[in-house]
C-alpha positions as CSV (number, residue, x, y, z in Angstrom):
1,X,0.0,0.0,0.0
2,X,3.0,2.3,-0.2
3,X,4.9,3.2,-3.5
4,X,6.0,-0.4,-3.9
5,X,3.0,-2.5,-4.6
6,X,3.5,-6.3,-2.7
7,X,3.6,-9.4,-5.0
8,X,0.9,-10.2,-6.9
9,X,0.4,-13.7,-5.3
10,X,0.7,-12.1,-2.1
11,X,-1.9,-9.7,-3.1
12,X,-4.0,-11.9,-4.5
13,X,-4.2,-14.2,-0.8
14,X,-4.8,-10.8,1.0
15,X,-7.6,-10.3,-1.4
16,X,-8.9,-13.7,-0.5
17,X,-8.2,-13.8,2.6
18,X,-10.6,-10.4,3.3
19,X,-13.0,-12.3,1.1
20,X,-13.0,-15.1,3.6
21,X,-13.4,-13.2,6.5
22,X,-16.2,-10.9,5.2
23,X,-17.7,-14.1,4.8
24,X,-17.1,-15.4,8.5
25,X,-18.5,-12.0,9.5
26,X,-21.7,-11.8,7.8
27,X,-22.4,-15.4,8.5
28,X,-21.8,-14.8,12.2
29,X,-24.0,-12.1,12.1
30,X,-26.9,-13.6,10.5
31,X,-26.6,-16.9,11.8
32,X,-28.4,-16.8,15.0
33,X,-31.8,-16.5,12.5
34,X,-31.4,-20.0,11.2
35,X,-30.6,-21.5,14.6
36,X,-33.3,-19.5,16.6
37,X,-35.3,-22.3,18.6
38,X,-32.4,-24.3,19.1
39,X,-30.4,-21.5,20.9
40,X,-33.8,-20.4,22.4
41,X,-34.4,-24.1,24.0
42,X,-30.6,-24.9,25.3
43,X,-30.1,-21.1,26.6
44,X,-34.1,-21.6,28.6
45,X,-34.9,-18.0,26.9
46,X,-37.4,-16.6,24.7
47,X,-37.4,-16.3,20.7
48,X,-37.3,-12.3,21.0
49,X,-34.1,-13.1,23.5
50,X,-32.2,-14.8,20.7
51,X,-34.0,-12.3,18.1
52,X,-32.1,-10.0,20.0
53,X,-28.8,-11.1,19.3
54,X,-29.2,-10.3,15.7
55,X,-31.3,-6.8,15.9
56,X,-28.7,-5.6,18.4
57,X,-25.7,-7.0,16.6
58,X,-26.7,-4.0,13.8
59,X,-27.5,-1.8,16.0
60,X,-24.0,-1.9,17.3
61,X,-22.6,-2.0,13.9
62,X,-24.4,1.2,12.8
63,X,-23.1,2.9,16.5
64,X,-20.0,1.8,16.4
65,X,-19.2,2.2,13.0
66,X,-17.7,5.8,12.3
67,X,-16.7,6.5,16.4
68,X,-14.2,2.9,15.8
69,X,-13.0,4.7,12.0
70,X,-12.6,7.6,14.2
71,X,-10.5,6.3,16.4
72,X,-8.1,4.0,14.7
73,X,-7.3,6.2,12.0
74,X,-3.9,6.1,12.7
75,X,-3.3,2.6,13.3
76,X,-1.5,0.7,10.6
77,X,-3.8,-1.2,9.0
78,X,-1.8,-4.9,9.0
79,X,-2.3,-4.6,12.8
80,X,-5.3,-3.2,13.0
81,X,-7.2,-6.0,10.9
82,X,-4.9,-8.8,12.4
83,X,-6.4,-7.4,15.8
84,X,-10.3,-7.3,14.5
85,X,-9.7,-10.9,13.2
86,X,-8.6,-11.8,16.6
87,X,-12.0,-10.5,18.1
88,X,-13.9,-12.5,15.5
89,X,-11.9,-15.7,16.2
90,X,-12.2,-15.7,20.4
91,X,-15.8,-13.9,20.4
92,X,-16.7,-16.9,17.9
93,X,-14.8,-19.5,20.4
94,X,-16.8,-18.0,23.1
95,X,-20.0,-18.5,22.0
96,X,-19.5,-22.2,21.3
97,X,-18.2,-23.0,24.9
98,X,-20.8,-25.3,26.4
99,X,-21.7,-23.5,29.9
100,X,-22.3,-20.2,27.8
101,X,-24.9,-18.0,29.2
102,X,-27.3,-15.4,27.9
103,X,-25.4,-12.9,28.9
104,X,-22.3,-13.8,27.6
105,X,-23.4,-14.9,24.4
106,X,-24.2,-11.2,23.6
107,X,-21.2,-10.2,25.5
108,X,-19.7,-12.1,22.7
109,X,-21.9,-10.9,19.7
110,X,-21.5,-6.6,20.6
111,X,-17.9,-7.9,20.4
112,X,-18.2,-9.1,17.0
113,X,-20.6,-6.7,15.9
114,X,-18.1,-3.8,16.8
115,X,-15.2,-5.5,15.2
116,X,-17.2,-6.0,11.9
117,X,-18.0,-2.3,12.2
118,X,-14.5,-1.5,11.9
119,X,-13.7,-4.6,9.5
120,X,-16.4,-3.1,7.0
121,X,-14.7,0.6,6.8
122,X,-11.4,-0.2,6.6
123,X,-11.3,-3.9,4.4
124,X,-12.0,-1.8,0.9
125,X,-9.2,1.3,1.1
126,X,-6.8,-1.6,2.5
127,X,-7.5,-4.4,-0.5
128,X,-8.0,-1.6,-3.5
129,X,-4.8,-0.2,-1.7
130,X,-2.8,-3.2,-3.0
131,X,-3.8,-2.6,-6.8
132,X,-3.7,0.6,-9.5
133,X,-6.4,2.6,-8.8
134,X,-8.6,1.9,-11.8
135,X,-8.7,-2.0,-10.5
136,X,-10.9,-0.1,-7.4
137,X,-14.1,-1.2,-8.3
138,X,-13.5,-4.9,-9.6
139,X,-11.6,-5.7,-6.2
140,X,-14.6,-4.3,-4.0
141,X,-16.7,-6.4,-6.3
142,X,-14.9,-9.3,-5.4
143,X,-15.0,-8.6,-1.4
144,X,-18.9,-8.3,-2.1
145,X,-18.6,-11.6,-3.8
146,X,-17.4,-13.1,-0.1
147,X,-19.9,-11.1,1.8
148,X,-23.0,-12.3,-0.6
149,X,-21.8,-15.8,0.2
150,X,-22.9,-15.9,3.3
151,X,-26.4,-15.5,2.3
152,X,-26.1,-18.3,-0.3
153,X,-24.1,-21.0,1.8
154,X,-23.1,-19.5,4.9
155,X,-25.9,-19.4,6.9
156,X,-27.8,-22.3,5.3
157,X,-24.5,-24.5,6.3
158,X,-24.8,-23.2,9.2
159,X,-28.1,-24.0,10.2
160,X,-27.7,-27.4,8.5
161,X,-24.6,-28.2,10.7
162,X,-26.2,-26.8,13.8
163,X,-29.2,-29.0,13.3
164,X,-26.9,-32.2,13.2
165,X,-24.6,-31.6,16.0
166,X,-25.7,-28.8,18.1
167,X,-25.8,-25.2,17.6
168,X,-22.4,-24.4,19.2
169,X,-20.4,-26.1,16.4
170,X,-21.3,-23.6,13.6
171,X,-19.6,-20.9,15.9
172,X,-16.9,-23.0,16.5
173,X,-16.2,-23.5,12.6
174,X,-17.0,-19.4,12.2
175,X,-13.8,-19.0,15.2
176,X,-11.4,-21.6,12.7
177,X,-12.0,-19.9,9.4
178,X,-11.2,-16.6,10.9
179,X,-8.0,-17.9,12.3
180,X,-7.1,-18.3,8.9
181,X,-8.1,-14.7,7.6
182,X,-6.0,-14.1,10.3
183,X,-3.1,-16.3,9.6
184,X,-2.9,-14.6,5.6
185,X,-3.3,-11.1,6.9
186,X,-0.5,-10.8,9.7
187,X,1.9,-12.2,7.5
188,X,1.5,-10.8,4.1
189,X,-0.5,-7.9,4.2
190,X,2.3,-5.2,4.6
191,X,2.9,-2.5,6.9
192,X,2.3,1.2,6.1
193,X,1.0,4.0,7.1
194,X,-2.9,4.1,6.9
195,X,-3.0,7.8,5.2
196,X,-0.4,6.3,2.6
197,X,-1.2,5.2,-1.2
198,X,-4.4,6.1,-3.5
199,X,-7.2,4.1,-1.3
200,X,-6.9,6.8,1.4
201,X,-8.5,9.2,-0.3
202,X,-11.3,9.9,-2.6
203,X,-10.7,9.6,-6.1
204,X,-12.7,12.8,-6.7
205,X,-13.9,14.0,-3.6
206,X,-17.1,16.0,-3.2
207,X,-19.2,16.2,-0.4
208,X,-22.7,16.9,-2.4
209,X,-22.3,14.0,-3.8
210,X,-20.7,11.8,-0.9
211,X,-24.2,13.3,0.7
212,X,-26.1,11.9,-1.9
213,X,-24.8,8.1,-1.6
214,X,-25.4,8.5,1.5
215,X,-28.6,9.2,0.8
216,X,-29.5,6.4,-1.4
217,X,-28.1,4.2,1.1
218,X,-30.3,5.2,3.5
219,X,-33.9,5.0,1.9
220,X,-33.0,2.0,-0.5
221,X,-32.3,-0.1,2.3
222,X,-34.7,1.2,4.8
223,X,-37.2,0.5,1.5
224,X,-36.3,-3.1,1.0
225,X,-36.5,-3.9,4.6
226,X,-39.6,-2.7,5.3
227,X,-41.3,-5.5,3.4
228,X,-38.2,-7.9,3.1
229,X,-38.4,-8.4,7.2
230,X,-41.6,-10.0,7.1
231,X,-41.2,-12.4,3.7
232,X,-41.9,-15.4,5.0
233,X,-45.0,-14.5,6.1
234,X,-45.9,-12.7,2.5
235,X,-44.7,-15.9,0.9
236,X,-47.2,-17.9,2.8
237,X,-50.1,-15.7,2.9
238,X,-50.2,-13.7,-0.4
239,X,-48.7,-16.2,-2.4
240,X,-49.6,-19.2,-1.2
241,X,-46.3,-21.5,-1.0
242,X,-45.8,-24.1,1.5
243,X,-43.0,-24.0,4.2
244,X,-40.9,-26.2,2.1
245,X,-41.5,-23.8,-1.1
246,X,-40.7,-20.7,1.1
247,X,-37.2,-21.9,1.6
248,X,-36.3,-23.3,-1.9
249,X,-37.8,-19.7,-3.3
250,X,-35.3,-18.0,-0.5
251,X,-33.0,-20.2,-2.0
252,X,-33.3,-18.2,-5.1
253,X,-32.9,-14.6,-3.9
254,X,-29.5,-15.7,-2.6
255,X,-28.7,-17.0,-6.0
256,X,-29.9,-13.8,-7.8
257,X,-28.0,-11.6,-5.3
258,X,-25.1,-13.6,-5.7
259,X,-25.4,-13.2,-9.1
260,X,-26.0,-10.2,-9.2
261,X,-23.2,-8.8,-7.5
262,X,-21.0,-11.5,-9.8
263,X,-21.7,-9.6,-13.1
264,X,-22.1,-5.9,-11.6
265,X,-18.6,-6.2,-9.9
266,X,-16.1,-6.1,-13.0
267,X,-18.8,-3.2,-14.2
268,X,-17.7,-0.7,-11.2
269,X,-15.3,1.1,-13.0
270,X,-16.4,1.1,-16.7
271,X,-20.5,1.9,-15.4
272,X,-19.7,3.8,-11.9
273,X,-23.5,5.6,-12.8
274,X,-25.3,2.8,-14.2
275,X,-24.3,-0.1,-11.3
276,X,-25.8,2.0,-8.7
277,X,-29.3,3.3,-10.4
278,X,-29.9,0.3,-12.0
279,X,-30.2,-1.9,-8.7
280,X,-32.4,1.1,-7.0
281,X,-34.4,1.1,-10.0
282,X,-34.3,-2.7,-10.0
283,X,-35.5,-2.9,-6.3
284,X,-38.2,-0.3,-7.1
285,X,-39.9,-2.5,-9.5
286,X,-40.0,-5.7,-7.7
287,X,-41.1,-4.1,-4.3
288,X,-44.2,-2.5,-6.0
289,X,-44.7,-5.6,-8.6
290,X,-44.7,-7.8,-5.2
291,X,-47.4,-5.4,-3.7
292,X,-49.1,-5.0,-7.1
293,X,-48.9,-9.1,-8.1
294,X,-46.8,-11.3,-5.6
295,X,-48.7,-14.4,-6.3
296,X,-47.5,-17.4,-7.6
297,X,-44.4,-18.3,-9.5
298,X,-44.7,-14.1,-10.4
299,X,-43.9,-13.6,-6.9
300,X,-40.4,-16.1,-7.6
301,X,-39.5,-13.7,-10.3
302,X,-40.1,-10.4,-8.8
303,X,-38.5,-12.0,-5.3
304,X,-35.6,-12.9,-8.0
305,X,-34.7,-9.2,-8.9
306,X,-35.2,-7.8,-5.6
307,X,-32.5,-10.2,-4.6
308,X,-30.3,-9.6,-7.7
309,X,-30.9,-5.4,-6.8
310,X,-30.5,-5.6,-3.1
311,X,-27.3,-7.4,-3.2
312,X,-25.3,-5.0,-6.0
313,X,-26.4,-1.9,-4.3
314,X,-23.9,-1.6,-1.0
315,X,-21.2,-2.7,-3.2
316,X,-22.3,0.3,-5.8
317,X,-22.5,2.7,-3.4
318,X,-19.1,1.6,-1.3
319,X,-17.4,2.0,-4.7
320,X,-18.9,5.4,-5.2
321,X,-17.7,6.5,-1.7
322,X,-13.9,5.5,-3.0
323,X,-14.4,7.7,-5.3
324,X,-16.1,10.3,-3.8
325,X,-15.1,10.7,-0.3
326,X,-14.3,14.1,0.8
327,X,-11.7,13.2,3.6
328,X,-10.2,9.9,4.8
329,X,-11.8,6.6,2.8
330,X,-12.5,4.6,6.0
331,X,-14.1,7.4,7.9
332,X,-16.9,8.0,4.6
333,X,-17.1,4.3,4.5
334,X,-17.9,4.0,8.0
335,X,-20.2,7.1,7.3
336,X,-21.9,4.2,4.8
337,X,-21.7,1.3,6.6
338,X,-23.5,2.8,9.4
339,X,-26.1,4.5,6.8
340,X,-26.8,0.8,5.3
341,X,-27.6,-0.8,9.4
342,X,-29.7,2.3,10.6
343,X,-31.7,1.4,7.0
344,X,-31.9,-2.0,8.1
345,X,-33.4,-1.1,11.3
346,X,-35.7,1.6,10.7
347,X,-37.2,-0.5,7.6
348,X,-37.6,-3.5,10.0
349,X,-39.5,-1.0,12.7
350,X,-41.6,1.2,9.6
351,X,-42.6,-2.2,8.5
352,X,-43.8,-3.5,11.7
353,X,-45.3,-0.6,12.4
354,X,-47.6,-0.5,9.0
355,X,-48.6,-4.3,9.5
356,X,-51.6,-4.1,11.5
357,X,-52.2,-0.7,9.5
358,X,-51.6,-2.5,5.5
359,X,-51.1,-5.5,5.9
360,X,-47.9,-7.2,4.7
361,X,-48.8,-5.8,1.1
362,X,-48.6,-2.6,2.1
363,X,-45.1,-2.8,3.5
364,X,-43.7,-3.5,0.1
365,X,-45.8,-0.7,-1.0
366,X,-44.1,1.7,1.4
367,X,-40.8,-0.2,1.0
368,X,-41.1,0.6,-3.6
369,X,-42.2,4.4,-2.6
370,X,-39.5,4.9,-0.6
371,X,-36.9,3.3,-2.9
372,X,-38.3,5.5,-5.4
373,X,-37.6,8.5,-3.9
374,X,-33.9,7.5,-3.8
375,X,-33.9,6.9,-7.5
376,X,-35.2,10.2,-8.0
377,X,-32.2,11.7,-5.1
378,X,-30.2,9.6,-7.3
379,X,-31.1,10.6,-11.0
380,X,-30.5,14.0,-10.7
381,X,-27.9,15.2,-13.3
382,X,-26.0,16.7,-11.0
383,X,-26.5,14.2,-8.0
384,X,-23.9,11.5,-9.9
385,X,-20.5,10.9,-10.6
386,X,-19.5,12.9,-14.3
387,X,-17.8,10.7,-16.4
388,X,-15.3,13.6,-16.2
389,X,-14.9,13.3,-12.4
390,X,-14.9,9.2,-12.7
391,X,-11.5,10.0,-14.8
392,X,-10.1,12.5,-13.3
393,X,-6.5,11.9,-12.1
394,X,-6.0,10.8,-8.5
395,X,-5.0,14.0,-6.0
396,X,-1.8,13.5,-4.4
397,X,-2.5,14.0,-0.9
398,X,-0.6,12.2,1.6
């Protein structure tokens, strides 16, 4: 990350090696969801208890996110990841022990949560780091490639595994794998300091237009989780599939969003414009067609693109903040990071407050509206990246 760019094979296991762990992490954080009554039973708590785990694992992420940036900026970024992986590895370990209590189970889980916080804001400047700076986009595509499978296989595996021989082991497995993010990172990721090489800064900073990702962020995601929380239930009752049906047709959202953040990745650079408002636009469509239709296999299809918009879009607008950042790369990410969970949670709470209001069409209703005002934030000439800007030389600030 300093004038003298590390070996390519070197860079290449550091870029796989973060893939790996963003995988551990979003799998650690969702997995709790799949192994819900099990934990419930062996811990003697309620469902909301465990529930808990996972709604308060985001809130700590969006807290913690830009405070931890914050903080650390001055840390070199070998140790500083090499320490986060740490806290995933024990905090995972932790939760597996067999006389684990409530309490220390979410001791465990703020842990983690504030760890991927930090893991989340400084993984992109510190992999793009390693390559020229038109190779941004394609590498952050390819960390969003680890992330996404953690929807597909991670927590499916998971719950699989935890079904078979208890729900400790998954955790256990979680604590290996990041041992050997770990492993790859201490020892080849190299040692400079964090306000050295392109990835510190924005490409072309402006902070109108940092404002407006930030923007998008926010009401895409606080749009598609106002309906997407309760899609189970939609599934059953407005489209009539069966319990087993519900999970092969949540099978194929995680396909289409790993797909689709498969072919928008390499895009990032040539398309900065068109791989952000296409998803929004995407997601726009299939929330309203599921409030408008959302029966039968039309529901699989619409379910389909909203999985294949929802997935692309962090990674769009993380590759816009590269670009556009107005200060330090891991601070504006952070800024993003935390903009993408506070979504998450005020979509979850807007759509359990319409529910007995709407009904569970109406939360994709309000979901598509408010998606489609970010398209509009969005589609405002002067709201995106020029093509000008996207090819503008890199400052040299340092």
């Amino acid at each position: 990350m300093g004038s003298v760019r590390p070996a390519p094979w070197r860079r290449a296991a550091v870029v796989a090696a973060l893939m790996l762990a963003a995988f551990t992490f979003n799998t650690a954080e969702n997995l709790p969801v799949g192994l819900l009554s099990l934990m419930a039973d062996d811990l003697r708590v309620s469902l909301t208890a465990v529930g808990a785990l996972v709604t308060g694992y985001g809130l700590a992420v969006a807290v913690g996110s830009l405070p931890l940036a914050h903080v650390t900026r001055s840390v070199p970024r070998r140790h500083l990841m090499s320490g986060l992986l740490a806290v995933l590895a024990v905090a995972s370990w932790i939760s597996a022990l067999a006389a684990v209590s409530y309490g220390l189970l979410l001791a465990a889980r703020v842990a983690t949560a504030l760890a991927q916080a930090l893991f989340w804001a400084v993984m992109g400047p510190v992999a793009v780091g390693l390559f020229a700076p038109e190779r941004r986009g394609r590498i952050i595509g390819l960390l969003s490639v680890g992330g996404s499978l953690a929807t597909v296989a991670g927590v499916p595996a998971g719950t699989w595994l935890g079904g078979h021989s208890g729900w400790r082991v998954p955790f256990a497995v979680l604590g290996a794998l990041a041992v050997i993010s770990l492993a790859v990172v201490a020892v080849l990721l190299p040692t400079s300091p964090p306000q050295e090489g392109h990835s510190a800064y924005g490409a072309a900073p402006d902070r109108r237009r940092f404002a407006v990702v930030l923007t998008t962020t926010a009401l895409s995601v606080t749009g598609a989780f106002t309906g997407f929380t309760y899609i189970v239930a939609f599934l059953d009752e407005v489209s009539g599939f069966g319990q087993d049906a519900v999970s092969a047709v949540l099978m194929a959202f995680g396909a289409a969003a790993l797909a689709g953040v498969t072919v928008a990745g390499p895009l990032l650079d040539r398309f900065p414009r068109a791989t952000l408002t296409v998803p929004v636009a995407g997601q726009t469509v299939a929330l309203i067609g599921l409030y408008a239709g959302g029966s039968g296999q039309g529901a699989v299809v619409l379910l389909m693109l909203l999985g294949a918009s929802v997935a692309p879009l962090f990674m769009a607008t993380q590759s816009q903040v590269l670009r556009v950042a107005p200060g330090r790369t891991e601070t504006a990410l952070a800024a993003n990071s935390a903009a993408f969970n506070v979504g998450v949670a005020v979509g979850a709470l807007l759509g359990g407050a319409l529910l007995p209001l709407t009904g569970i069409r109406g939360t994709f209703l309000a979901g598509g509206l408010l998606t489609a005002v970010a398209l509009v934030v969005l589609s405002r000439p002067e709201s995106v990246v020029s093509r000008a800007a996207v090819d503008a030389p890199e400052p040299n600030i340092r």
